[in-house]
gemmi code that builds the backbone of each chain (N, CA, C; Angstrom):
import gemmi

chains = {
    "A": [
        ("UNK", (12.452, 2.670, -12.823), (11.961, 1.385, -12.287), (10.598, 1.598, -11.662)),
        ("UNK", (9.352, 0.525, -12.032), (8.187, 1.355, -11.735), (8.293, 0.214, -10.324)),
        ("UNK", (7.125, 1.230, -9.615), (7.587, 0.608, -7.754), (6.503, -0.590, -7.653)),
        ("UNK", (6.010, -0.396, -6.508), (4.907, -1.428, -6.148), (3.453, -1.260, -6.969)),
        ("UNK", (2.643, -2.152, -7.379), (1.601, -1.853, -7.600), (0.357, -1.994, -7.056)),
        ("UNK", (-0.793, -1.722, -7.002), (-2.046, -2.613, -6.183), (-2.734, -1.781, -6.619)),
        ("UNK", (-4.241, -2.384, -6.760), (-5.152, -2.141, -7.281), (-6.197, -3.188, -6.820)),
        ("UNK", (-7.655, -2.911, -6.837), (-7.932, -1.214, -7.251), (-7.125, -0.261, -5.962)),
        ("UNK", (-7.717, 1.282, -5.993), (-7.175, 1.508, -5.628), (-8.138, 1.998, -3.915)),
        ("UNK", (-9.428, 2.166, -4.888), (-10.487, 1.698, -3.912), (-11.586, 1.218, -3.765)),
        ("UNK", (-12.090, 0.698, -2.941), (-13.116, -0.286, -2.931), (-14.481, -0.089, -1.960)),
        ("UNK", (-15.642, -0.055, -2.341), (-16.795, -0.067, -1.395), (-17.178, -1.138, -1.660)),
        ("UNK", (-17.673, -1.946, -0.429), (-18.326, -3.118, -0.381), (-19.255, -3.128, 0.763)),
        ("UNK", (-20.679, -3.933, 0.875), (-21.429, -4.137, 1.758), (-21.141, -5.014, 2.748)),
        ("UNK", (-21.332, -5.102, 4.205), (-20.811, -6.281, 5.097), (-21.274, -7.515, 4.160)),
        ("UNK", (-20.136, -8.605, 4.932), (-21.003, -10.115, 4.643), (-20.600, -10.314, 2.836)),
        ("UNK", (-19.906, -9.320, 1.856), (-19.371, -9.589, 0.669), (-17.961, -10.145, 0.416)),
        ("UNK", (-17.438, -10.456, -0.782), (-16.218, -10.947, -0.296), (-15.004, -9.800, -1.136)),
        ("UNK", (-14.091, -9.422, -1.022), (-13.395, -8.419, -1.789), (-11.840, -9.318, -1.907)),
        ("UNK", (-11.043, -8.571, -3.059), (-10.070, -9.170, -3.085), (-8.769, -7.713, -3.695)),
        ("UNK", (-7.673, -7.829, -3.264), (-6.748, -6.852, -3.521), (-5.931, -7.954, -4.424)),
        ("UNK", (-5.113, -7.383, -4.999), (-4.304, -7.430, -5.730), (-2.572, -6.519, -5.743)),
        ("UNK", (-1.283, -6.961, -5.946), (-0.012, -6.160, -5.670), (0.820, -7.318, -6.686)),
        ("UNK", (1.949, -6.286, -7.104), (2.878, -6.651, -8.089), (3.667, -6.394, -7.811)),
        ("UNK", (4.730, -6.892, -7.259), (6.336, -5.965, -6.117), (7.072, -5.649, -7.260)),
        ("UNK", (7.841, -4.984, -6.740), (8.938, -4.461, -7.527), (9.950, -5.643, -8.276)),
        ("UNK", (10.071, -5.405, -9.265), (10.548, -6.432, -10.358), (12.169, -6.901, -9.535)),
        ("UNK", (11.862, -8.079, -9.170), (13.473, -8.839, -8.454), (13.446, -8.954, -6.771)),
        ("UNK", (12.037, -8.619, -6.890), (11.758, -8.653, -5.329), (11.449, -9.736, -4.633)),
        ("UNK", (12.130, -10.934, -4.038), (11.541, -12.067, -3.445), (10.621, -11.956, -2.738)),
        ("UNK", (10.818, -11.020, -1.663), (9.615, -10.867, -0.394), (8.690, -9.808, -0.762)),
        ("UNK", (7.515, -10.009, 0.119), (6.236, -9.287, -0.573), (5.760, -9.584, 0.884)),
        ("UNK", (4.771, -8.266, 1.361), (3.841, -8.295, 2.539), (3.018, -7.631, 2.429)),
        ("UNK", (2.037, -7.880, 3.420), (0.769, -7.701, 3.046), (0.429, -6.812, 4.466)),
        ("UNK", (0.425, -5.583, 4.651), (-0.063, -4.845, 5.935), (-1.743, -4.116, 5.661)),
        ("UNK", (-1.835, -3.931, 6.965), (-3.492, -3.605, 7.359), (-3.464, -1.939, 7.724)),
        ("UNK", (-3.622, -0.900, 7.721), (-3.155, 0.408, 8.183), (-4.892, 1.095, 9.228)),
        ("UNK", (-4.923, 1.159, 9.934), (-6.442, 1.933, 10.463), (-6.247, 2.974, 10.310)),
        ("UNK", (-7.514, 3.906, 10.315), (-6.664, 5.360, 10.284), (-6.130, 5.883, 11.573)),
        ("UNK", (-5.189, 6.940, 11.179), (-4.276, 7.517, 12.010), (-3.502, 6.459, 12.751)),
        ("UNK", (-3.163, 5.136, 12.344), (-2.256, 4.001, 13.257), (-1.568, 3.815, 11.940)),
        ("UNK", (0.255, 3.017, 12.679), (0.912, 2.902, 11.857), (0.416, 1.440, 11.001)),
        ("UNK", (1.348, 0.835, 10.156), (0.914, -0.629, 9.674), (0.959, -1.791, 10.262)),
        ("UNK", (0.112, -2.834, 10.243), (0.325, -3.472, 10.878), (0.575, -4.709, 9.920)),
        ("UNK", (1.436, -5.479, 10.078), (1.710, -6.687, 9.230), (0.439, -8.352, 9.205)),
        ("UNK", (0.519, -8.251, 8.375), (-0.877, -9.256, 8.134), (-0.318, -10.838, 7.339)),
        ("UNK", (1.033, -10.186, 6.855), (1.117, -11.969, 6.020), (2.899, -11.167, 4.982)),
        ("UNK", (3.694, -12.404, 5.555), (5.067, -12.260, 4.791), (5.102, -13.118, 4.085)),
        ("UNK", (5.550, -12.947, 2.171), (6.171, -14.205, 1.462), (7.600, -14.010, 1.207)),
        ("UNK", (8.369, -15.089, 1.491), (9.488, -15.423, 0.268), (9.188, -16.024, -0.506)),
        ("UNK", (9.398, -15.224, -1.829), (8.486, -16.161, -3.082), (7.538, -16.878, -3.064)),
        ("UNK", (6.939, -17.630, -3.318), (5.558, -18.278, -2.912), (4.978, -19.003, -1.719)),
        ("UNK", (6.127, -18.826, -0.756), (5.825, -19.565, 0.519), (5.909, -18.719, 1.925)),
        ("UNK", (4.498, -18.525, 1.954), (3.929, -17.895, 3.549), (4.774, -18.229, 4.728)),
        ("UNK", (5.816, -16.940, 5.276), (6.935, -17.710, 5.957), (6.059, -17.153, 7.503)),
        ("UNK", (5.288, -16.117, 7.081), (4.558, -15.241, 8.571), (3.430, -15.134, 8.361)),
        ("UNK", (2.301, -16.103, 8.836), (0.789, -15.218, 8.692), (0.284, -15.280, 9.751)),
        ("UNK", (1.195, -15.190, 11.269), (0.490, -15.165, 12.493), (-0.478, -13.938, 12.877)),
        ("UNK", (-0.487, -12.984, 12.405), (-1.485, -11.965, 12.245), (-2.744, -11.919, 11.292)),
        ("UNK", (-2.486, -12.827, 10.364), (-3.798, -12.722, 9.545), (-4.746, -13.710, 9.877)),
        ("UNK", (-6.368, -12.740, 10.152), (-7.479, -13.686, 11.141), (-7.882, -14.699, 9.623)),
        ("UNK", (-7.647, -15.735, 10.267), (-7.476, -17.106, 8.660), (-9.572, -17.278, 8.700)),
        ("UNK", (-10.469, -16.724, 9.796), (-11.107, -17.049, 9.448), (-12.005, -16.778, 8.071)),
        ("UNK", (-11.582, -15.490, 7.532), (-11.897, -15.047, 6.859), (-11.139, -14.162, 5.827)),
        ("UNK", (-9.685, -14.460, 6.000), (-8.537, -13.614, 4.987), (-8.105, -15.320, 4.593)),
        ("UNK", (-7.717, -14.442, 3.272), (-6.692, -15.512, 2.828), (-5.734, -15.007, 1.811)),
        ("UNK", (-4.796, -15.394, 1.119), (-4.084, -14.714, 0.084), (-3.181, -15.845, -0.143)),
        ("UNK", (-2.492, -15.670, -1.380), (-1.497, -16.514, -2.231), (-0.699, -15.898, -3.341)),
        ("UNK", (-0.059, -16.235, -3.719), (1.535, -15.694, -4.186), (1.767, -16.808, -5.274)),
        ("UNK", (1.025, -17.499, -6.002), (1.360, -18.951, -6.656), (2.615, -18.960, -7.426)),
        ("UNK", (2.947, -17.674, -7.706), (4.281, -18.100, -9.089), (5.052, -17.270, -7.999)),
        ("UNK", (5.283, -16.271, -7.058), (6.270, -15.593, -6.474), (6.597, -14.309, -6.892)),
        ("UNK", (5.459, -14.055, -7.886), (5.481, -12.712, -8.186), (4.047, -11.796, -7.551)),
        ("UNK", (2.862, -11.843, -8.149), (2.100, -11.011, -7.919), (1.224, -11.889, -6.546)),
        ("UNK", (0.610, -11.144, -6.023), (-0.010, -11.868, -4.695), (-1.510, -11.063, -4.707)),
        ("UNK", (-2.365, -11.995, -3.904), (-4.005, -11.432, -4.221), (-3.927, -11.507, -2.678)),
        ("UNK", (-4.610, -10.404, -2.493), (-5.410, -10.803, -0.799), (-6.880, -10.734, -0.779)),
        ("UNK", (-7.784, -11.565, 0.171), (-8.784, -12.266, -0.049), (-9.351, -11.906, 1.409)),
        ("UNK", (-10.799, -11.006, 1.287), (-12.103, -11.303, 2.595), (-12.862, -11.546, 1.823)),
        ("UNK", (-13.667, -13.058, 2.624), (-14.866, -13.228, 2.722), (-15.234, -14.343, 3.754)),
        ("UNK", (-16.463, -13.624, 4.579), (-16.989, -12.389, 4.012), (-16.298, -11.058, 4.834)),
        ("UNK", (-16.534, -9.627, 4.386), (-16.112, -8.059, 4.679), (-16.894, -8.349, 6.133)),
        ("UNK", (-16.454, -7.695, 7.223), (-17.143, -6.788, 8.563), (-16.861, -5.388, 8.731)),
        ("UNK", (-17.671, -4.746, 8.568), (-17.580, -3.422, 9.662), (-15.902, -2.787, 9.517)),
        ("UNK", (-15.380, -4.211, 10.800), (-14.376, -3.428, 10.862), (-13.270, -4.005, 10.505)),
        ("UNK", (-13.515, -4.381, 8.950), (-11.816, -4.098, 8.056), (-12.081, -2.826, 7.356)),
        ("UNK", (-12.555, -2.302, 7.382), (-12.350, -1.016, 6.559), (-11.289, -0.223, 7.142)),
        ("UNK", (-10.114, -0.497, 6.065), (-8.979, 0.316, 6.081), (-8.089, 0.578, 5.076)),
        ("UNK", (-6.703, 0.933, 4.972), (-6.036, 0.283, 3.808), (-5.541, -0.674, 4.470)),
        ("UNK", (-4.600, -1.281, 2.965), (-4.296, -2.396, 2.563), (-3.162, -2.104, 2.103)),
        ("UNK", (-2.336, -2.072, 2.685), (-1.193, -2.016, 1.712), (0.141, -3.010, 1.466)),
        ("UNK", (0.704, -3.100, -0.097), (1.249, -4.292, -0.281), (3.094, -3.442, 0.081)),
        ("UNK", (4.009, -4.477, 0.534), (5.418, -4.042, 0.411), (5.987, -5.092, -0.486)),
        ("UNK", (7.554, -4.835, -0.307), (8.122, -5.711, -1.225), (9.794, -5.214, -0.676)),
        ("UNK", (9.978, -6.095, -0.745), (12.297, -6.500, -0.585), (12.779, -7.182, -1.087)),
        ("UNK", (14.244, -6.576, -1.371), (14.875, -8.178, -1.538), (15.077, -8.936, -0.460)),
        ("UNK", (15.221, -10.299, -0.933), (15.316, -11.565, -0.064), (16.387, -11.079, 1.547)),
        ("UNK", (17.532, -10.399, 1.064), (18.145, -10.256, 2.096), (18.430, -8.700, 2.813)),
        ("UNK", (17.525, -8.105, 2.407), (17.260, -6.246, 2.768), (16.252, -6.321, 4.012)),
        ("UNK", (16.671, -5.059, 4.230), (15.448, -5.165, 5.167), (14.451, -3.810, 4.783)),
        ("UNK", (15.222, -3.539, 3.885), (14.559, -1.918, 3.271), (13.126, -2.402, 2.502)),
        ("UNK", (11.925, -2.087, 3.048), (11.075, -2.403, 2.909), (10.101, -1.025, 1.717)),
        ("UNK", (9.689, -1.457, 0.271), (9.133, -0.323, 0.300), (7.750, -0.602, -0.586)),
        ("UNK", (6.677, 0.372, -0.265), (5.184, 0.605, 0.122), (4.860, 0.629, -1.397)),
        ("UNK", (3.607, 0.223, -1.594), (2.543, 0.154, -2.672), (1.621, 1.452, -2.283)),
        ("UNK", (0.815, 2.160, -3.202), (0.108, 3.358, -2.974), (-1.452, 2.904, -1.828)),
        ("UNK", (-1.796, 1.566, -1.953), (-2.551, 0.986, -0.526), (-4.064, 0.662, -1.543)),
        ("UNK", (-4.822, 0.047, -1.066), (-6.400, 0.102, -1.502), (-6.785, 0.267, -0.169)),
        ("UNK", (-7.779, 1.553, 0.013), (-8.925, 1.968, 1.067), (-9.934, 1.312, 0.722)),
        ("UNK", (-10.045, 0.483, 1.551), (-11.367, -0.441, 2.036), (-12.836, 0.368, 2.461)),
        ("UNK", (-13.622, 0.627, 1.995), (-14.959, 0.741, 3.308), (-16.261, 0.012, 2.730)),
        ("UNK", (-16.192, -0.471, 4.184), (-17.443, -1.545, 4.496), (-17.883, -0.923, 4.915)),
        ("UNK", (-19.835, -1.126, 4.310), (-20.940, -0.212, 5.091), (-22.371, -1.472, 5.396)),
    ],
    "B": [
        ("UNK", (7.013, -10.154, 21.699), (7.248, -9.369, 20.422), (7.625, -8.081, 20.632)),
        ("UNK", (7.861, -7.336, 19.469), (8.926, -6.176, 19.175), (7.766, -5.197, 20.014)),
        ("UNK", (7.834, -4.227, 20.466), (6.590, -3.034, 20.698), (7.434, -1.888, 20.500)),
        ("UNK", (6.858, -0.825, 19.959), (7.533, 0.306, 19.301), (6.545, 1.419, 19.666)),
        ("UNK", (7.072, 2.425, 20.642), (6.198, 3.882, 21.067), (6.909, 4.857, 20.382)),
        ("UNK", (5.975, 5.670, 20.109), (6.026, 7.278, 19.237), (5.805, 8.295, 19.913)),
        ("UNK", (6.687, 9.457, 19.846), (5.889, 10.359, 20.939), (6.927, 11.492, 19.651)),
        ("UNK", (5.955, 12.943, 19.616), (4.515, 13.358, 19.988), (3.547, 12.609, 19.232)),
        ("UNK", (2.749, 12.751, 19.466), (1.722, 11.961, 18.286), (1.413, 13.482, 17.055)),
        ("UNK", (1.350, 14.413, 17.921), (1.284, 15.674, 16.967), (2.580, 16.600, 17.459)),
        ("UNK", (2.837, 17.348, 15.851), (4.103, 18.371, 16.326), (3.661, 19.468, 15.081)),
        ("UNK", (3.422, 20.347, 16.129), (3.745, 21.904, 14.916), (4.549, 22.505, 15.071)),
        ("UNK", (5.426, 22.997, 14.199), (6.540, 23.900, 14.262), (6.731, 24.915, 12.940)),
        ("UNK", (7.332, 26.077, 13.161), (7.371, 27.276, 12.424), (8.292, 26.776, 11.213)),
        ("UNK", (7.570, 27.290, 10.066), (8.803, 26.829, 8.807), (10.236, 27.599, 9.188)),
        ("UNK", (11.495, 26.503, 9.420), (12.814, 26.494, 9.604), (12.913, 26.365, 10.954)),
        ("UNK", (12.272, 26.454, 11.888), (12.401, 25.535, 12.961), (12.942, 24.090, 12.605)),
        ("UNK", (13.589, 23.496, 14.203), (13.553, 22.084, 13.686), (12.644, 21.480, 14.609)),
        ("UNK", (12.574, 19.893, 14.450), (11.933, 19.167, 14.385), (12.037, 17.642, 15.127)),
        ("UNK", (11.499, 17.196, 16.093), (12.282, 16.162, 16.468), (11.079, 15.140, 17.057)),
        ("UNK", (11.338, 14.050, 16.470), (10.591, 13.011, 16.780), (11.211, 11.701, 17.557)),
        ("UNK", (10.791, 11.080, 18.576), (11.116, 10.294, 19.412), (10.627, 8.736, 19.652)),
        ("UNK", (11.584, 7.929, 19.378), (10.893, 6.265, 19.375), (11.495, 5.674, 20.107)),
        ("UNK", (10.993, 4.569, 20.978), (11.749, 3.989, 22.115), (11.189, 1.964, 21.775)),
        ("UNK", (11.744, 1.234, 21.720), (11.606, 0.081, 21.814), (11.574, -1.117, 22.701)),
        ("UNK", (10.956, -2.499, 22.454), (11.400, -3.134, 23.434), (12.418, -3.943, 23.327)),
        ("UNK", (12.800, -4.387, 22.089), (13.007, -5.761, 21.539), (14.696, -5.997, 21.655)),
        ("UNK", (15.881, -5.758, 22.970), (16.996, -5.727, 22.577), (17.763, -5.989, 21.119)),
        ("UNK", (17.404, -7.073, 20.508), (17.729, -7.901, 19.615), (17.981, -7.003, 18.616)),
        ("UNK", (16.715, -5.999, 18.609), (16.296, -5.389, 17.061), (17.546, -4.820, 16.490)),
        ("UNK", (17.632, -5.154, 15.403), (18.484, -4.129, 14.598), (18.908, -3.278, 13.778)),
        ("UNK", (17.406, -2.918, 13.300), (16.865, -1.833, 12.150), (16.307, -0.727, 12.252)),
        ("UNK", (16.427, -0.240, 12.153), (15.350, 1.500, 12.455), (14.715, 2.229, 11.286)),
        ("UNK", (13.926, 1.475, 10.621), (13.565, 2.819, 9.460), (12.933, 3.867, 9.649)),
        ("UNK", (12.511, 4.744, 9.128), (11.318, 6.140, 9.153), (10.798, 6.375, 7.463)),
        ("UNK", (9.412, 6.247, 8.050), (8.802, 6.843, 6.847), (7.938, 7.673, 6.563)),
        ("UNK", (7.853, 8.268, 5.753), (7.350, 9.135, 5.798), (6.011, 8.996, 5.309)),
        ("UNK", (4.597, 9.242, 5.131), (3.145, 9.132, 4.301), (2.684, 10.414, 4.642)),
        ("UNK", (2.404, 11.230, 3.056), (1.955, 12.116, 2.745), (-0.146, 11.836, 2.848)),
        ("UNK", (-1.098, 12.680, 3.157), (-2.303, 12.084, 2.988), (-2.568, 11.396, 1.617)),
        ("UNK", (-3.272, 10.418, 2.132), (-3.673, 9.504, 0.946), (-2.602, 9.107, -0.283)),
        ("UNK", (-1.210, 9.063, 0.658), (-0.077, 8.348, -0.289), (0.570, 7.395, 0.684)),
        ("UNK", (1.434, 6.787, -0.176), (2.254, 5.286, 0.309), (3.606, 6.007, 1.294)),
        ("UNK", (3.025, 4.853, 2.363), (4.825, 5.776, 3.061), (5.724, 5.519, 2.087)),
        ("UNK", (6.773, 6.296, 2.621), (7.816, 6.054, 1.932), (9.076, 6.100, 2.810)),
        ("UNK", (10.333, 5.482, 2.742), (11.027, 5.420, 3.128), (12.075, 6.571, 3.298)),
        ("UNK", (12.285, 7.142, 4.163), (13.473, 8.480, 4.230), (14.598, 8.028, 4.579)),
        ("UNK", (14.850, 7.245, 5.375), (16.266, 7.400, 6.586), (16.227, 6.073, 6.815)),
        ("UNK", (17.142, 5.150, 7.265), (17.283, 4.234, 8.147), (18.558, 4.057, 9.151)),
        ("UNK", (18.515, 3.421, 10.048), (19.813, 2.897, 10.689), (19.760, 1.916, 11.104)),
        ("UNK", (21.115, 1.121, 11.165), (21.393, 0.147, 11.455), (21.927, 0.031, 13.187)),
        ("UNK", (21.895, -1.240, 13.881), (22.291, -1.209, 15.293), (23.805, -0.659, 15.579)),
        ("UNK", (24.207, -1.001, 14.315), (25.982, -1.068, 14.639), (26.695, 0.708, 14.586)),
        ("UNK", (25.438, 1.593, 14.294), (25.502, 2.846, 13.893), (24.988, 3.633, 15.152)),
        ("UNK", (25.280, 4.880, 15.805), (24.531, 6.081, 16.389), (24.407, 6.961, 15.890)),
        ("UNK", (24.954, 7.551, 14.267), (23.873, 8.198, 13.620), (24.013, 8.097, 12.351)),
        ("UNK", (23.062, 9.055, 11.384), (22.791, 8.948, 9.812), (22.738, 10.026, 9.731)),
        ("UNK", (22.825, 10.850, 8.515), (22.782, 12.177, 8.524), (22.348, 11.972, 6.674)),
        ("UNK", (21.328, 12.686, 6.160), (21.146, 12.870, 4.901), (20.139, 14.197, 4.745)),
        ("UNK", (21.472, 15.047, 4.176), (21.103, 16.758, 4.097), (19.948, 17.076, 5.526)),
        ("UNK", (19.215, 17.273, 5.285), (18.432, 18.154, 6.701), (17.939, 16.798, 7.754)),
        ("UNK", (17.648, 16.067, 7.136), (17.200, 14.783, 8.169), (18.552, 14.178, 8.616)),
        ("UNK", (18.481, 13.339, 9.642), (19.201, 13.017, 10.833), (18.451, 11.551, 11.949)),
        ("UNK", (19.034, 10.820, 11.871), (18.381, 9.600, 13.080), (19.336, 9.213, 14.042)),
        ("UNK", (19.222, 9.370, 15.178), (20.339, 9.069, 16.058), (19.467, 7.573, 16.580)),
        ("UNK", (20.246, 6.747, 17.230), (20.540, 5.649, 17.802), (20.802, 5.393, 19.825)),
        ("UNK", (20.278, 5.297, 19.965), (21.151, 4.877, 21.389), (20.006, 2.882, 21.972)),
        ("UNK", (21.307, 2.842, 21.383), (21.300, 0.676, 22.082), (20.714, 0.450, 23.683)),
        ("UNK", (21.773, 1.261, 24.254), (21.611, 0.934, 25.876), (20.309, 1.358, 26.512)),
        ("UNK", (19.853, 2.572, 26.397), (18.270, 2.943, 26.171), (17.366, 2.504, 25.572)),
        ("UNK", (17.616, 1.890, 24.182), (16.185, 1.307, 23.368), (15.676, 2.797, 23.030)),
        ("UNK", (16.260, 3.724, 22.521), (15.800, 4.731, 21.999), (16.290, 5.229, 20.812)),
        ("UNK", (15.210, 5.559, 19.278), (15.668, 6.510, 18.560), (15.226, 7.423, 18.050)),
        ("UNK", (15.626, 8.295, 16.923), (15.446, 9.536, 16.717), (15.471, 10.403, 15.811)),
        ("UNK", (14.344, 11.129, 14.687), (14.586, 11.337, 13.572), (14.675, 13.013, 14.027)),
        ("UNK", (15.564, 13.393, 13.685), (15.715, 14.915, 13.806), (15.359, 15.828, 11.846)),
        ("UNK", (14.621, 16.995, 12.118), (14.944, 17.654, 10.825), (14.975, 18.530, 10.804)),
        ("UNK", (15.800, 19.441, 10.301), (15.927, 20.764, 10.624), (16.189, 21.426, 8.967)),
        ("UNK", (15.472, 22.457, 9.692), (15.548, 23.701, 8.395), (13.738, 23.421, 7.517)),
        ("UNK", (12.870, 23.529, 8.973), (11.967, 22.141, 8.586), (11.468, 23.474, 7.400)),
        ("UNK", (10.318, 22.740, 6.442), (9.977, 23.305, 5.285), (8.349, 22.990, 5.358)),
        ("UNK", (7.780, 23.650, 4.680), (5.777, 23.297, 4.169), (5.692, 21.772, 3.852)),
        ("UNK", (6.751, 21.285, 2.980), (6.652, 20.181, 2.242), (6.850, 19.006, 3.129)),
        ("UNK", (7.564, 19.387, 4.015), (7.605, 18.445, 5.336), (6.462, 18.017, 6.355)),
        ("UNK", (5.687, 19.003, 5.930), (4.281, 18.211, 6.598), (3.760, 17.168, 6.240)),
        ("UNK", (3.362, 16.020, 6.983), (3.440, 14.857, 6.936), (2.879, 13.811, 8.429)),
        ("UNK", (2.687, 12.731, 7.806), (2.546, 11.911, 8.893), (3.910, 10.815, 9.040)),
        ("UNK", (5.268, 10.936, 10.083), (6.274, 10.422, 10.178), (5.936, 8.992, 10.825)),
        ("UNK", (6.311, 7.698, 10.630), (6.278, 6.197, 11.490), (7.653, 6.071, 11.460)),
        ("UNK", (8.088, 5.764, 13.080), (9.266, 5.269, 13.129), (8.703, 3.529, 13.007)),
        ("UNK", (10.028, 2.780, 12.901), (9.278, 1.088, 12.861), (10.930, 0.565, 13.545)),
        ("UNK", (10.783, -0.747, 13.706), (12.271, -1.759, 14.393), (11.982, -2.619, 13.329)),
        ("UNK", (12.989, -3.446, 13.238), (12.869, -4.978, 12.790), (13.582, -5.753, 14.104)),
        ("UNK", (12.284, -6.791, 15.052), (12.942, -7.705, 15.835), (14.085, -8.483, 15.447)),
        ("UNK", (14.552, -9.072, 16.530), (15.881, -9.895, 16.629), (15.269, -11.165, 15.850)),
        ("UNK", (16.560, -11.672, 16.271), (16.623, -13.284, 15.086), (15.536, -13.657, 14.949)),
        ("UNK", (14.438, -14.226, 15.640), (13.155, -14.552, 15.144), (12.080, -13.971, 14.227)),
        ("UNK", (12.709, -12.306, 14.009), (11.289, -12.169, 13.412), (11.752, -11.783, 12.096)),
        ("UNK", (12.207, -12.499, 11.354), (12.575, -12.290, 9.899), (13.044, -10.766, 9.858)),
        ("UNK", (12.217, -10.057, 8.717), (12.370, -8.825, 8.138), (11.013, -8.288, 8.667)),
        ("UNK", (10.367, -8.722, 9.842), (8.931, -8.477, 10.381), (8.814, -6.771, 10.810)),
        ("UNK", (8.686, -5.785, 10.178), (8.467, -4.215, 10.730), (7.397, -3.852, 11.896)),
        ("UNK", (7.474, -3.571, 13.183), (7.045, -3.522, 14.062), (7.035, -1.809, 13.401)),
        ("UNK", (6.012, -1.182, 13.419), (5.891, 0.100, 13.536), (5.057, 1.083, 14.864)),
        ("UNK", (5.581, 2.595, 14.981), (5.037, 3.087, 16.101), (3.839, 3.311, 15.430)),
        ("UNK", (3.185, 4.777, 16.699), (1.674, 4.952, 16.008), (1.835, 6.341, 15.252)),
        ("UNK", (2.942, 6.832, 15.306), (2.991, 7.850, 14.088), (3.214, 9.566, 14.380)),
        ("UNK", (3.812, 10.202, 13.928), (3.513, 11.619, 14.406), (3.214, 12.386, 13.055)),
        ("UNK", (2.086, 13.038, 13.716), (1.988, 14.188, 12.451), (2.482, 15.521, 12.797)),
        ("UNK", (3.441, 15.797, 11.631), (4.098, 17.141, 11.242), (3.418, 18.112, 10.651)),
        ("UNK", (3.071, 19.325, 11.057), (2.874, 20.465, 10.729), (3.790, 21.245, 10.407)),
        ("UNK", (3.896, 21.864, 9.379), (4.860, 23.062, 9.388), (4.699, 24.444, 9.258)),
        ("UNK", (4.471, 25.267, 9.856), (3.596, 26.720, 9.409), (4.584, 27.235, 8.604)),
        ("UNK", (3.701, 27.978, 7.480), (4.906, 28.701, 6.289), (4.893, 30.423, 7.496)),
    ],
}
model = gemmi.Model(1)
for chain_id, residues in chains.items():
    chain = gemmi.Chain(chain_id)
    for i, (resn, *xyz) in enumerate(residues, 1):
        res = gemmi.Residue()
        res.name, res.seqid = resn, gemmi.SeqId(i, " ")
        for name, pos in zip(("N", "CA", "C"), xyz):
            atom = gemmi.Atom()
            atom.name, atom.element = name, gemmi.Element(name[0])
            atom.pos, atom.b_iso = gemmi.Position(*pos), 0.0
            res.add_atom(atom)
        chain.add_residue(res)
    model.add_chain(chain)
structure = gemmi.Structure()
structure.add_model(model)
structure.setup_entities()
């Protein structure tokens, strides 16, 4: 069973550009999230779906993130524009609807210069 | 909200020594405990979990104990190995309000000297 996907896997971008991730959960997976990682800190959660509907995005700064899930399978996450300081990973999860076993995509490393 | 501390932040220990990492919470409610593990520049991954209704897990050398009344838990490993070096996150899942929301600590990194 192949696991999470995301891509790319990394990304350089200039401040003030806009970048976008991409994740494919694990095939039968309702829920899908979207965490922020800095280095050496654990993850931090940025945006929960059940299937196509954003049930948690009290952490994600809306002024400039955005993301969507339209069919309930693959989900895009969205800056624009990049600052300084998102450069981090990105990494996508995925569960079933009623698990709590949460498991990790390989991440896209961000750096903004 | 949930808050989740890690302590050591660093641990070296002699290959076959063991190993013990420490997480303490706030969130009574919570009722999940995972640990994962992230190798550099890989995806955590999931090792161990426990549930509230449990005080411990045991799978071959790893180990997570539980204690409710404290808000404390605990990934033990013993017979530690090279391959076990790593960066460990304990995490909670809050009580009824916060869905399947993973509150994670800030992490310990494992050394293991061969």
């Amino acid at each position: 069973e192949a696991g999470v996907v995301q891509s790319p896997r990394y990304k350089i971008i200039e401040k003030k550009q806009p970048v976008a991730f991409w994740c494919n959960p694990i095939s039968g997976h309702n829920t899908l999230y979207w965490y922020r990682q800095n280095l050496g800190q654990g993850p931090e959660l940025l945006i929960r779906y059940e299937n196509e509907e954003a049930v948690d995005d009290s952490q994600l700064p809306k002024d400039r993130f955005s993301a969507e899930r339209l069919k309930g399978v693959d989900s895009t996450l969205k800056i624009q524009p990049a600052e300084l300081g998102d450069s981090a990973v990105y990494l996508c999860a995925s569960s079933l609807a009623e698990s709590y076993e949460q498991y990790f995509g390989p991440g896209t490393r961000l750096t903004v210069t | 909200g949930e808050n989740v501390e890690q302590h050591p932040s660093t641990l070296s220990v002699q290959e076959g020594d063991s190993a013990v990492i420490k997480c303490t919470y706030s969130d009574s409610a919570s009722n999940y405990f995972p640990w994962y593990k992230q190798e550099l520049g890989k995806r955590p991954q999931l090792i161990i979990d426990i549930r509230s209704n449990v005080g411990e897990k045991k799978d071959q050398r790893i180990a997570v104990t539980l204690n409710k009344t404290a808000k404390h838990f605990s990934l033990h490993i013993t017979e530690t190995q090279p391959e076990d070096s790593a960066v460990y996150f304990c995490a909670a899942v809050g009580g009824d309000n916060a869905g399947n929301m993973l509150t994670f600590g800030g992490g310990t990194r494992l050394m293991v000297k061969p």
